[in-house]
BAFI-3210 file (N, C-alpha, C; in Angstrom, 3 decimals, decimal comma, padded with zeros to 6 digits):
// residues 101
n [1|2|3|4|5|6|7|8|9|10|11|12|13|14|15|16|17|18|19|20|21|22|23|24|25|26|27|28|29|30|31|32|33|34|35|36|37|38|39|40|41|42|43|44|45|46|47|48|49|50|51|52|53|54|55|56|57|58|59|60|61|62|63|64|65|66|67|68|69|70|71|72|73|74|75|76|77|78|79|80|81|82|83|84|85|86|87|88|89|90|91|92|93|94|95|96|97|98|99|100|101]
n.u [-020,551|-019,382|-016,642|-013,930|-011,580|-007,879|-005,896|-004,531|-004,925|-007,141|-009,012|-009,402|-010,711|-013,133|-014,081|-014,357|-016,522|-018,371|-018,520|-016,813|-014,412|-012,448|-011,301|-011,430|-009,425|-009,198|-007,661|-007,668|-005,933|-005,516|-002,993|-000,659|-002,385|-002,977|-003,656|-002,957|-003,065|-004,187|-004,581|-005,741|-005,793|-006,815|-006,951|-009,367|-008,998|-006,172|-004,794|-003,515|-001,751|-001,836|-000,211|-000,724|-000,113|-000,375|000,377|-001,568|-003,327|-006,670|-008,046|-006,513|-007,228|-009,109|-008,455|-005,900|-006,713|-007,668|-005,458|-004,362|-005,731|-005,520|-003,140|-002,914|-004,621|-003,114|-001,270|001,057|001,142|-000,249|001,328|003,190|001,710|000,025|001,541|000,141|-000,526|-001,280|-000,832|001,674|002,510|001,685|003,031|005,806|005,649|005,450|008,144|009,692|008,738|009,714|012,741|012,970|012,285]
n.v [067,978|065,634|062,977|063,264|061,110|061,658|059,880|057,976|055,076|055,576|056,975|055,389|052,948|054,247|055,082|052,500|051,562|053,384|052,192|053,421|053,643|055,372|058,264|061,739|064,377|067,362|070,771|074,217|077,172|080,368|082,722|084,782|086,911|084,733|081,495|078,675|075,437|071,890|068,796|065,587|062,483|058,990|055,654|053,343|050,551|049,885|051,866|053,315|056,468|059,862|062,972|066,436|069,772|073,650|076,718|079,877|082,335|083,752|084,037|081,939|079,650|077,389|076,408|076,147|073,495|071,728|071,060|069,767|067,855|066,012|065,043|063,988|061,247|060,269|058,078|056,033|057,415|057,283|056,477|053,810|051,699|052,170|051,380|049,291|049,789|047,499|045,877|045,758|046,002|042,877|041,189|042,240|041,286|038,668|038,159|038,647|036,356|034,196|034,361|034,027|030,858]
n.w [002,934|000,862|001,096|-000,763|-002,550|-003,051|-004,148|-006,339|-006,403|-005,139|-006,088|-008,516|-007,437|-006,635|-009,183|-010,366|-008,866|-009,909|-012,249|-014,466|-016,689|-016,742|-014,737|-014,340|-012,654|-012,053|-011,408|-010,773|-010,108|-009,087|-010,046|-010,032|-012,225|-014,082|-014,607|-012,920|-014,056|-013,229|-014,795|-014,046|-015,051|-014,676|-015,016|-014,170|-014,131|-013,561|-012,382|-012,964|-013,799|-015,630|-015,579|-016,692|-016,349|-016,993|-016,990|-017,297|-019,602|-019,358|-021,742|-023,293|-021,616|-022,508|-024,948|-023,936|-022,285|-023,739|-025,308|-023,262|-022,596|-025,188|-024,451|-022,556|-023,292|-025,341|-026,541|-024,959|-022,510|-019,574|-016,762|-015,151|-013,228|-009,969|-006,323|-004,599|-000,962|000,819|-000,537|-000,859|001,670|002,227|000,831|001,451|004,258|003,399|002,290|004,862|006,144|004,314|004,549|007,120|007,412]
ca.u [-019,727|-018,669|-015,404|-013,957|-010,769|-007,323|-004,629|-004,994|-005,714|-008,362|-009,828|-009,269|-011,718|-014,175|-014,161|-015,018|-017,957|-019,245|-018,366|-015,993|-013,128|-011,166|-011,556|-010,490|-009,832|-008,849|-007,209|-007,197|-005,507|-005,314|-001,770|-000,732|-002,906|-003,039|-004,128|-002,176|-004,682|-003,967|-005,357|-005,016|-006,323|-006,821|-007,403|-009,835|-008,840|-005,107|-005,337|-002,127|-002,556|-000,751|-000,948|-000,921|-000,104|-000,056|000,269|-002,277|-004,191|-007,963|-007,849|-006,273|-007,716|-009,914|-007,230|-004,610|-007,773|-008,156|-004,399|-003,930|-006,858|-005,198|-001,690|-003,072|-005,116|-002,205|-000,707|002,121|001,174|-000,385|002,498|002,902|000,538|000,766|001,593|-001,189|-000,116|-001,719|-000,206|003,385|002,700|001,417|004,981|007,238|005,941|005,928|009,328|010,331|008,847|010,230|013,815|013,198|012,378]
ca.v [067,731|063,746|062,817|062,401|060,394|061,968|059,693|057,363|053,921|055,674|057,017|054,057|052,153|054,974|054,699|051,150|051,198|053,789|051,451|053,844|052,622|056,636|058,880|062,954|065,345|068,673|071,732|075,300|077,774|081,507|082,796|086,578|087,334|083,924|080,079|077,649|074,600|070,854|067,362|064,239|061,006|057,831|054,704|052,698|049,272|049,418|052,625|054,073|057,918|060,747|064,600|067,883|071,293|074,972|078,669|080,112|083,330|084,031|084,143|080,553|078,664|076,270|075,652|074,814|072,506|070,544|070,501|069,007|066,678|065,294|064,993|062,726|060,490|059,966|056,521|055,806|058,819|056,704|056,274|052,509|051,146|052,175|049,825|049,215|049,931|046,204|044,405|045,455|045,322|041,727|041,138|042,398|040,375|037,038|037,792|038,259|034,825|033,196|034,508|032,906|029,843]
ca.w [001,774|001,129|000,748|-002,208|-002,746|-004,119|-004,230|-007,842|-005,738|-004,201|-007,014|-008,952|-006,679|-006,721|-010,817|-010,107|-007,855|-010,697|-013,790|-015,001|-016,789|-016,632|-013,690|-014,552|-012,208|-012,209|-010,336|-011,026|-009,045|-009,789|-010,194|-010,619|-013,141|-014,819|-013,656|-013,132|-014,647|-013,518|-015,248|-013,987|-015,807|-013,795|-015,675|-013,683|-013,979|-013,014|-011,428|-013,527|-013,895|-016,373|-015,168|-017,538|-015,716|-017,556|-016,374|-018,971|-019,258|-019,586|-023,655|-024,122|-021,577|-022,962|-026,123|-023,321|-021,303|-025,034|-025,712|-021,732|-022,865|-025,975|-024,021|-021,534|-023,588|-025,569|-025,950|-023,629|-021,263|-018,277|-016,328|-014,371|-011,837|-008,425|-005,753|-003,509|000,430|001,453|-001,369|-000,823|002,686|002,360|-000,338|002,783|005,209|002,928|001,712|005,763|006,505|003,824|005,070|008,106|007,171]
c.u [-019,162|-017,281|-014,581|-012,113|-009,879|-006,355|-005,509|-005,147|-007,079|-009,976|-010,319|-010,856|-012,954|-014,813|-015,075|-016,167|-018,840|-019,617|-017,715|-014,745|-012,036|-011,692|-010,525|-010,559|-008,657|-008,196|-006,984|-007,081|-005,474|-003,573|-001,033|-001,353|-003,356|-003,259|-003,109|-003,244|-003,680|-004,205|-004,750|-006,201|-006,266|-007,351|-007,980|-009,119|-007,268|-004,360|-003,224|-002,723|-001,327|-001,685|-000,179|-000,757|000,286|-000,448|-000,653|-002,906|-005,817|-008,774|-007,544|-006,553|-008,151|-009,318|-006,507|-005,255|-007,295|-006,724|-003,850|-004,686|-006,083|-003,842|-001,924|-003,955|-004,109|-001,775|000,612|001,826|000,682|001,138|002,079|002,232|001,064|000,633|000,212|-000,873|-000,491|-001,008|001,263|003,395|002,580|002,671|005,575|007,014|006,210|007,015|010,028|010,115|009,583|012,122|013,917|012,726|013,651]
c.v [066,321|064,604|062,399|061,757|061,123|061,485|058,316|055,651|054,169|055,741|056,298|053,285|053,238|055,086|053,830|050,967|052,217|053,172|052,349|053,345|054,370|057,487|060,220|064,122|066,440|069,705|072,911|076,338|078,946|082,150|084,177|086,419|086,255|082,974|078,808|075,953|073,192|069,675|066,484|063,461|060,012|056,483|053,745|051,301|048,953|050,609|053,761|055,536|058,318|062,188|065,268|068,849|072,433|076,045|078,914|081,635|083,029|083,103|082,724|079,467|077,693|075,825|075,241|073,272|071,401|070,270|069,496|067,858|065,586|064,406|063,747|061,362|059,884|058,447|056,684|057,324|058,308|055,787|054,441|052,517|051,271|051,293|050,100|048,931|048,483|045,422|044,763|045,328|043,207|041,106|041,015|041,391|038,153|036,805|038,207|036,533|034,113|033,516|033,748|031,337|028,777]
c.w [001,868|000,524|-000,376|-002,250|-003,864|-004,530|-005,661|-007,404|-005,408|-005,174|-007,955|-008,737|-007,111|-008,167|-011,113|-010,134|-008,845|-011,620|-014,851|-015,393|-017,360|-015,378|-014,247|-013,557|-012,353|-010,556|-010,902|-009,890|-009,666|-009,550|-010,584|-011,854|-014,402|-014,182|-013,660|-013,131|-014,584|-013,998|-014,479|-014,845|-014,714|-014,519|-014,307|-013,367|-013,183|-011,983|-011,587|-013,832|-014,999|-015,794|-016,381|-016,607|-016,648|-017,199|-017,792|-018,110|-019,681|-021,071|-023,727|-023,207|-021,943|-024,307|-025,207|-022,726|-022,797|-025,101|-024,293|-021,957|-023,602|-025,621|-023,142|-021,998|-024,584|-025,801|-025,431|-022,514|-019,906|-017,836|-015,526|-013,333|-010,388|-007,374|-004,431|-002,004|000,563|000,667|-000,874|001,034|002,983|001,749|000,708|003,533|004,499|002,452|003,450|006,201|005,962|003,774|006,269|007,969|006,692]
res [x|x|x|x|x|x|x|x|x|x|x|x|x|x|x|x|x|x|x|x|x|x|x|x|x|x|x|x|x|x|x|x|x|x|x|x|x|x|x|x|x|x|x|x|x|x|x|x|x|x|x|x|x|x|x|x|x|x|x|x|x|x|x|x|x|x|x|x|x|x|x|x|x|x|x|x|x|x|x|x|x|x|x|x|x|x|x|x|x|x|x|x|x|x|x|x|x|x|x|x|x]
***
């Protein structure tokens, strides 16, 4: 089984290297008697995401899937760009040097 990438940098990149410019993944879980159904979105390029979650039964699945669809494609629903571990590491240390200086 490869590895697949779940944090929205990761996936981001993986978008990329396809020529995808959205990345969607999913999660369903079963839940007494009902699913608990997650979306995410991932916009390729800046690697900003928006999630959807709903308890649903059987019967309205695939109306809640389309209404989770429409929710996240949305305009303003990709939330801000996440920071990229190397860049804010690379930030910290050029804003310690330039303290000592």
């Amino acid at each position: 089984m490869a590895w697949a990438p779940r944090d929205a940098l990761g996936l981001a990149r993986a978008g990329q290297s396809m020529g995808a410019t959205h990345v969607l993944g999913g999660e369903v879980v079963p839940f007494a008697g009902q699913y608990n159904l997650t979306l995410t979105l991932y916009e390729v390029p800046s690697g900003r995401s928006a999630t959807q979650a709903r308890n649903v039964g059987d019967h309205v699945a695939g109306e809640a899937v389309a209404e989770m669809l429409d929710a996240l494609f949305a305009p303003g629903a990709l939330g801000p760009a996440p920071v990229d571990p190397d860049a804010a590491r690379r930030a910290e240390e050029e804003r310690r040097a330039a303290e000592e200086r």
